[in-house]
C-alpha positions as semicolon CSV with decimal commas, in nm:
position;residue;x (nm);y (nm);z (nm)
1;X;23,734;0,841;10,813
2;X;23,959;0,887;11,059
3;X;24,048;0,588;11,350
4;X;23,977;0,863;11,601
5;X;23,998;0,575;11,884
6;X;24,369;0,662;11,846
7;X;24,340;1,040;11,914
8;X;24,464;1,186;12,224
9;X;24,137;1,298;12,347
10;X;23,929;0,947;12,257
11;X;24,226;0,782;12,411
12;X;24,230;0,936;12,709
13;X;23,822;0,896;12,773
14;X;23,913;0,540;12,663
15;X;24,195;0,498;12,923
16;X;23,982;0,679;13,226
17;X;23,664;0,447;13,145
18;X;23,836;0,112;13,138
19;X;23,980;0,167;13,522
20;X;23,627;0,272;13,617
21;X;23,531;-0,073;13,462
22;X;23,806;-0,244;13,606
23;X;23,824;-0,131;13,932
24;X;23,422;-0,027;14,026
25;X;23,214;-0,211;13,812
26;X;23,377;-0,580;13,744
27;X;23,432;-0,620;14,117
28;X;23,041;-0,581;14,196
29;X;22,900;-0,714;13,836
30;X;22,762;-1,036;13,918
31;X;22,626;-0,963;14,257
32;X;22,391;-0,717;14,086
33;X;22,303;-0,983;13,830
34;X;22,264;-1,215;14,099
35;X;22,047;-0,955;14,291
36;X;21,868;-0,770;13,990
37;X;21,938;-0,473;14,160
38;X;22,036;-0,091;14,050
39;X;22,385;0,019;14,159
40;X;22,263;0,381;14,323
41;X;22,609;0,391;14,498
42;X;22,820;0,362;14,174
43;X;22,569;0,545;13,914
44;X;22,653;0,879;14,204
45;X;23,035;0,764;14,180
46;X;23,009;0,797;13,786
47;X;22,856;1,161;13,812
48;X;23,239;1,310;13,913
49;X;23,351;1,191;13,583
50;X;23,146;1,315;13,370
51;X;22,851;1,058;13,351
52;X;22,575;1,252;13,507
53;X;22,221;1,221;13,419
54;X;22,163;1,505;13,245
55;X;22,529;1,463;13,071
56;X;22,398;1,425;12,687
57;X;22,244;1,813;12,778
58;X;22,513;1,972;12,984
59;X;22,785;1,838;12,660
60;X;23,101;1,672;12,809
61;X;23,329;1,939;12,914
62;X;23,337;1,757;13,242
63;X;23,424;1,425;13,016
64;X;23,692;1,561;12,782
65;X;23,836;1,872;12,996
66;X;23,683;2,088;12,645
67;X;23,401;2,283;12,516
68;X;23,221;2,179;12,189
69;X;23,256;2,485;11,923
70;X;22,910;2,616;11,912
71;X;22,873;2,657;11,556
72;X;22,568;2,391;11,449
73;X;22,722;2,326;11,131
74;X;23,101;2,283;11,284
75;X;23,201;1,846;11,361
76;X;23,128;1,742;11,701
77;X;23,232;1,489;11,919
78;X;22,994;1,311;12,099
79;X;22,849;1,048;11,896
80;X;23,208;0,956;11,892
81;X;23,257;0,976;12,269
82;X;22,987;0,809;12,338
83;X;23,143;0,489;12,112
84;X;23,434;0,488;12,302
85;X;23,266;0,578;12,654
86;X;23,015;0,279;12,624
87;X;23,229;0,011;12,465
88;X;23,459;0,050;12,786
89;X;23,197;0,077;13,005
90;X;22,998;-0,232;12,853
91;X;23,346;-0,440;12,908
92;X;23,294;-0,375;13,285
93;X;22,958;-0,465;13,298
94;X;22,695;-0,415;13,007
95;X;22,404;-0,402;13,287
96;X;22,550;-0,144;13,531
97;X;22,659;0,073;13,223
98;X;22,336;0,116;13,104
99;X;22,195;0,214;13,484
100;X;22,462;0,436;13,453
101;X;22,381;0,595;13,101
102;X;22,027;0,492;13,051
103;X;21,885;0,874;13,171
104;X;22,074;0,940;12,853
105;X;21,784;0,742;12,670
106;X;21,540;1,020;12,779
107;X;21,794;1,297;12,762
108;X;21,854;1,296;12,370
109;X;21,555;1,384;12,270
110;X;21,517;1,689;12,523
111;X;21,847;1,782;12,376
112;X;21,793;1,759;12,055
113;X;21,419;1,890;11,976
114;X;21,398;2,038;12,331
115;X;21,353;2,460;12,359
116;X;21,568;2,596;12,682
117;X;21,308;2,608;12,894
118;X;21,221;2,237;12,847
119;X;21,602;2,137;12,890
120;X;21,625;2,350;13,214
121;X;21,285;2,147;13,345
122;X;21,424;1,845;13,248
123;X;21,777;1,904;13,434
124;X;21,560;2,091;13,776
125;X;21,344;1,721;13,802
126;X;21,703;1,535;13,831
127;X;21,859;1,784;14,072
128;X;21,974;1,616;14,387
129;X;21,869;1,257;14,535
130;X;21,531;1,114;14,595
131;X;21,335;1,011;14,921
132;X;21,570;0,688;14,956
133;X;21,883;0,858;14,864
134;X;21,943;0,761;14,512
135;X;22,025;0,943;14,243
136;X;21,747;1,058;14,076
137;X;21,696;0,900;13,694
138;X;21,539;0,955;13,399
139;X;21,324;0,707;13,168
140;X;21,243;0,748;12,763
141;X;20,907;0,597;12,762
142;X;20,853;0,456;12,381
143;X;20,811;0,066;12,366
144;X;20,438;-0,062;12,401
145;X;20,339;-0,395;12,491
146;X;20,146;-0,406;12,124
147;X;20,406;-0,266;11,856
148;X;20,789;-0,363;12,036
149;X;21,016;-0,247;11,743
150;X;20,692;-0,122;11,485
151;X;20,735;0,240;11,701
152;X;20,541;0,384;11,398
153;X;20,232;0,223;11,573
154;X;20,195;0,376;11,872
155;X;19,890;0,319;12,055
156;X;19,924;0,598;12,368
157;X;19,729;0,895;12,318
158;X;19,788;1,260;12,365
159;X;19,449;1,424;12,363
160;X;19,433;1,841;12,311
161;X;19,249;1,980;12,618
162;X;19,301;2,330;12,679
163;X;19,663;2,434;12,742
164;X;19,763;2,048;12,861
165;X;19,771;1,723;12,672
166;X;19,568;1,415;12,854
167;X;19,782;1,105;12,810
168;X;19,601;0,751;12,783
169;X;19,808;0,411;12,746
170;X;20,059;0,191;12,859
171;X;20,466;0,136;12,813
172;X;20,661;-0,172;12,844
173;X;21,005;-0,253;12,881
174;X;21,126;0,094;12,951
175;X;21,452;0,153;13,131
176;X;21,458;0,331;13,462
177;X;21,065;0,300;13,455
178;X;20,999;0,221;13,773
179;X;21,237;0,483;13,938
180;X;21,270;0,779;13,740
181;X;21,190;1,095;13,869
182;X;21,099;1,250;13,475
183;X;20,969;1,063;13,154
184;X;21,021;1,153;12,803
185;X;20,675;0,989;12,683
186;X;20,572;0,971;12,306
187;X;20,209;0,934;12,218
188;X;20,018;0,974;11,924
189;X;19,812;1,344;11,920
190;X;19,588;1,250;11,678
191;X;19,570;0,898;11,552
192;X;19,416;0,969;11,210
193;X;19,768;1,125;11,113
194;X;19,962;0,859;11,171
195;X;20,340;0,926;11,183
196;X;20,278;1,295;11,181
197;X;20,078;1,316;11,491
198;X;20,370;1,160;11,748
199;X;20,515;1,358;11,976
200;X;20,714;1,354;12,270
201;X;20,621;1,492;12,648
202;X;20,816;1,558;12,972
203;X;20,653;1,455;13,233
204;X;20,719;1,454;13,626
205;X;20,725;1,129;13,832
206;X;20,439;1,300;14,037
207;X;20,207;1,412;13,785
208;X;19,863;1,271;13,880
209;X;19,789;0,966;13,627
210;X;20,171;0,816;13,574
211;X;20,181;0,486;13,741
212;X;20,476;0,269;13,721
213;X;20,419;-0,099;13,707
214;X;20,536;-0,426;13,743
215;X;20,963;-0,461;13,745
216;X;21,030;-0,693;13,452
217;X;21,266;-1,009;13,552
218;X;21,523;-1,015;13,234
219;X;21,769;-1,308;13,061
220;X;22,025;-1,044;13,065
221;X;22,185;-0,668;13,207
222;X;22,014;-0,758;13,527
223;X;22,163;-0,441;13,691
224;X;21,963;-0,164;13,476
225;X;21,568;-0,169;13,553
226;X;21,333;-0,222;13,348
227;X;20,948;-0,189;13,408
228;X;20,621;-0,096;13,264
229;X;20,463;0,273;13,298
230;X;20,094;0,369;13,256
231;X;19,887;0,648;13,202
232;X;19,531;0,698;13,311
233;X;19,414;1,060;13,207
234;X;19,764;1,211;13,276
235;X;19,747;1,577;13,259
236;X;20,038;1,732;13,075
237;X;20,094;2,131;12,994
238;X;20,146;2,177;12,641
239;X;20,472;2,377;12,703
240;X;20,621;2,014;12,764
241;X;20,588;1,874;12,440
242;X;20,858;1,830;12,225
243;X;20,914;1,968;11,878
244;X;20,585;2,183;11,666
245;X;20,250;2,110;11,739
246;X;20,156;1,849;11,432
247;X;20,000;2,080;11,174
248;X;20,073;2,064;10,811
249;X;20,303;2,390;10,835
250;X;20,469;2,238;11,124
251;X;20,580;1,932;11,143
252;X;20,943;1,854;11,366
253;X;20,887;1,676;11,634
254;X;20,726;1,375;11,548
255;X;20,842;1,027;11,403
256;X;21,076;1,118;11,206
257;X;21,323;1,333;11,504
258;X;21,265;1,024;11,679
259;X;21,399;0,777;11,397
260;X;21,659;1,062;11,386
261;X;21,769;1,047;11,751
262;X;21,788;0,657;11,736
263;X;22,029;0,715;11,430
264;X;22,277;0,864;11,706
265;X;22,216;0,634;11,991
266;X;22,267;0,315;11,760
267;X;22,617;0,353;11,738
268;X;22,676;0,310;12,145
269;X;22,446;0,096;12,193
270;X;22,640;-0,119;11,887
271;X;22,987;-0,016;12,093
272;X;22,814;-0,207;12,410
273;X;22,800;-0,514;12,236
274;X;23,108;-0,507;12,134
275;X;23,243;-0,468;12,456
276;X;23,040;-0,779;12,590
277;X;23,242;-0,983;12,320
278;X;23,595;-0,844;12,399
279;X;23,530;-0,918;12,738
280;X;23,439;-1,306;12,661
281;X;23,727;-1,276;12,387
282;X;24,011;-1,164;12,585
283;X;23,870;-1,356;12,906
284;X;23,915;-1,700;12,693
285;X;24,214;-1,558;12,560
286;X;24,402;-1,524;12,881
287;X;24,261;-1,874;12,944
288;X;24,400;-2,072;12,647
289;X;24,717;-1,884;12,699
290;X;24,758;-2,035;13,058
291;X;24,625;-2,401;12,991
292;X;24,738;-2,736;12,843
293;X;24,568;-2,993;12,634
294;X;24,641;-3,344;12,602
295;X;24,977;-3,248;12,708
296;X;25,066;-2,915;12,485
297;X;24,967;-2,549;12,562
298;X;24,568;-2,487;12,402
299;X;24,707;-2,166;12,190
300;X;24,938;-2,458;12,000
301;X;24,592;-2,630;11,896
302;X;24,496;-2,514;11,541
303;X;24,112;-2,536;11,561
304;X;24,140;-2,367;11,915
305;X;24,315;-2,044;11,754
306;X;24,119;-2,044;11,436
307;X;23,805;-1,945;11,686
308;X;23,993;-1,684;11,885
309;X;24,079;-1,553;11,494
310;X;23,765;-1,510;11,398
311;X;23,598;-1,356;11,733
312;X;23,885;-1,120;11,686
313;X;23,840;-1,010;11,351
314;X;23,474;-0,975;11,413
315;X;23,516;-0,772;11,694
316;X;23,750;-0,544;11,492
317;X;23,489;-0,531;11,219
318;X;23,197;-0,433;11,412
319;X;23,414;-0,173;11,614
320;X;23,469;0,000;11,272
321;X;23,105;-0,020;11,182
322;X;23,008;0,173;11,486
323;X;23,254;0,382;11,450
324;X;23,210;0,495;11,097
325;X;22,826;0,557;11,201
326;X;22,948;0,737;11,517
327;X;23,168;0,982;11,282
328;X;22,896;1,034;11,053
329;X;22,620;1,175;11,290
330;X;22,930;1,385;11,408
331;X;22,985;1,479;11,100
332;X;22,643;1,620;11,008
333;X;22,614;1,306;10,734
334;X;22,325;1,093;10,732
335;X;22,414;0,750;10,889
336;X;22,073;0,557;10,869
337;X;22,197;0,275;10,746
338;X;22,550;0,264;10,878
339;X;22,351;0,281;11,202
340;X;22,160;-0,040;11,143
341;X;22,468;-0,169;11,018
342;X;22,686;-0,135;11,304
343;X;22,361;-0,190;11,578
344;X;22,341;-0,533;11,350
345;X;22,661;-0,682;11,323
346;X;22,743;-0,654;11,673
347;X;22,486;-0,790;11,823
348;X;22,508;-1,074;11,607
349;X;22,934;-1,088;11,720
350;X;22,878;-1,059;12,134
351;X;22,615;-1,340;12,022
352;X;22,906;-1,556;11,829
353;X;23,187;-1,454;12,069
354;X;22,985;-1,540;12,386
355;X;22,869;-1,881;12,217
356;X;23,160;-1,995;12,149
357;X;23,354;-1,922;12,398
358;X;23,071;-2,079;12,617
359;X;23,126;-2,415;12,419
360;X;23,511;-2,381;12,482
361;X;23,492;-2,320;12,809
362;X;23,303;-2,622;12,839
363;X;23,120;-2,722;13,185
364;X;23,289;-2,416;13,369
365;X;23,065;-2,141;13,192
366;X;22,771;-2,307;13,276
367;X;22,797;-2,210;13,638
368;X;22,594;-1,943;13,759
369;X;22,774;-1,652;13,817
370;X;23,050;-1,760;13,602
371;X;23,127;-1,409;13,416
372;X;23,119;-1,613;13,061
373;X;22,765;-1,761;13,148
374;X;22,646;-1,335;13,226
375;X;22,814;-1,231;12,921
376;X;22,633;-1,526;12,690
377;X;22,322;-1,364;12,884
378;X;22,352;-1,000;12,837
379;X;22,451;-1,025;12,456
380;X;22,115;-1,185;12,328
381;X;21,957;-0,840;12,468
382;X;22,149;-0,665;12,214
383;X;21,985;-0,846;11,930
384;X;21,641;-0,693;12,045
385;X;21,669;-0,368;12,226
386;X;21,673;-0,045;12,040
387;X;21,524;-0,253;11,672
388;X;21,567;-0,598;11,661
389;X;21,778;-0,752;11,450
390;X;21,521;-0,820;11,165
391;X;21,434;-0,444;11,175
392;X;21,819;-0,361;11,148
393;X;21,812;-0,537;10,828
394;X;21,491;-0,353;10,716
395;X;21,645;-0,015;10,739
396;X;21,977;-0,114;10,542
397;X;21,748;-0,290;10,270
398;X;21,571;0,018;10,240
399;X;21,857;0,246;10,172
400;X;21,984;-0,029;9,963
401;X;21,687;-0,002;9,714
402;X;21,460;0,244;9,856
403;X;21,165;0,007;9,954
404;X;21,075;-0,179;10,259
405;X;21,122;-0,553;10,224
406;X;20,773;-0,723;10,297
């Protein structure tokens, strides 16, 4: 594998993304942690560079200044861009970069199993602001208050009636749910198939039946909204479902795309938390550097240093693991596992770094909005969102061996 962090082009999205971090989103992090509260005016100001809401569709010409070769079978790049991209951003502030990125949630799956049509829908219901002059987002509906992680046991239904689809159910803990202006919903079309029968469905913030519900207050990435979405006999054409009807013959579309599409998220999402613990890292760092103890600097203090070594090297190492699973799903290769891996180990480092540095930094990080205290905040999220922790270590024990663990 190659350390393409080094390369001119994943440098230079690397360099561009840490002064947007630096300069827009550290200045304004904690009042929107404070405040719980989107940041409409800087997810606009993001669009310019390349992180619109429909970017994971349009590719990121506007990112990289170059076009991806067309050829299916040829490498790609963003899996790896999106590594770099959300490790920086995540450094600024892990909440605001996922309001910034989280239309991307519902945007893979369009762009992946989605027919033109569908993707031209999808980008025409994020055109322009909405009625309070916000940029209008987009929310992956999956989680259910009933299965969490378990997404093979979906409860919302997708009933056949005529050309449309009724949707029945309720979502939970879905980002942008209370604001988007499109949904990528997955519901089961026929619950005596089981995995087969899951499908996804675009569908408009106006269609009769969707009803957003109550704003969830969170431990941690306060700026990014989450809420719950319903739907009472919600009336979907058929032309907006993802992927092959579920028959025998024809099959894509279901569980397993999804699983799929997760396989190439994980790696980011991993990147995130590893930006959360180089941001408590280097933050502690700078501190120890500049302060005394008992009379001598704190970097001359042995136990002090051995810390700082190990959040280092763990930070290195679960850099690597994303990474690696970031150049495999470029790459064509399958990445399951390295995935988990990387989604795994980093949580479990921002976790560690955060920690500790918390205990070093003694009474200080306790402090409400003491950027420490945020970080030790936002990085427990990353041990549950997008598989928990325990369902990381699941999948790798099941491409270890080839059965799941009970």
């Amino acid at each position: 594998m190659d350390l393409f962090h080094n390369q001119p082009l994943y440098a230079g999205v690397r360099q561009m993304l840490n002064a947007f971090a630096k300069q827009q989103m550290r200045p304004i992090a904690i009042q929107h942690d404070r405040e719980e509260s989107m940041p409409w005016a800087l997810i606009k100001a993001a669009a310019p560079l390349g992180l619109s809401q429909t970017a994971v569709i349009d590719g990121r010409k506007r990112l990289t200044g170059i076009d991806e070769d067309p050829d299916p079978t040829k490498p790609k790049s963003q899996a790896r861009l999106g590594v770099v991209g959300s490790e920086e951003l995540a450094w600024g502030c892990a909440g605001i970069a996922l309001a910034i990125a989280g239309s991307g949630l519902a945007a893979s799956p369009v762009a992946r199993m989605g027919t033109e049509e569908q993707k031209s829908e999808f980008r025409r219901l994020l055109k322009g602001d909405d009625d309070k002059g916000h940029v209008k987002v987009a929310a992956m509906a999956l989680s259910e208050p009933s299965t969490g992680s378990d997404i093979s046991g979906l409860k919302t239904t997708a009933q056949k009636d005529g050309n449309h689809y009724v949707l029945r159910g309720s979502k939970q803990w879905i980002t942008n749910g209370k604001s988007a202006a499109v949904y990528v919903v997955w519901a089961n079309t026929d619950p005596a198939a089981g995995r087969a029968g899951v499908r996804g469905f675009i569908v408009a913030r106006e269609t009769p039946g969707l009803v957003p519900g109550r704003k969830e207050t969170k431990l941690g990435i306060r700026a990014s909204e989450t809420a719950q979405v319903h739907f009472e006999d919600c009336r979907v054409h058929q032309d907006m479902m993802l992927g092959s009807p579920p028959t025998p013959e024809a099959a894509s579309g279901g569980l397993s795309d999804t699983k799929k599409m997760l396989d190439g998220t994980r790696p980011a999402v991993a990147a995130q938390a590893v930006g959360i613990a180089r941001a408590a890292y280097e933050f502690l760092l700078e501190r120890i550097q500049a302060t005394s103890l008992h009379g001598t600097p704190m970097a001359s203090h042995q136990h002090i240093m051995f810390e700082l070594a190990e959040m280092n090297m763990e930070i290195h190492a679960s850099r690597l693991l994303a990474h690696r699973a970031a150049w495999l799903a470029d790459h064509h290769q399958e990445n399951v596992a390295e995935a988990s891996m990387a989604k795994a180990h980093a949580a479990r480092t921002a976790q560690m770094v955060t920690s500790r540095a918390m205990v070093l930094l003694g009474e200080e990080a306790l402090e409400p909005g003491h950027p420490v205290e945020k970080w030790y905040r936002d990085a427990k999220i990353y041990d549950i969102f997008e598989g928990t922790g325990q369902i990381q270590r699941r999948i790798i024990s099941r491409a270890m061996t080839g059965q799941n663990p009970t």
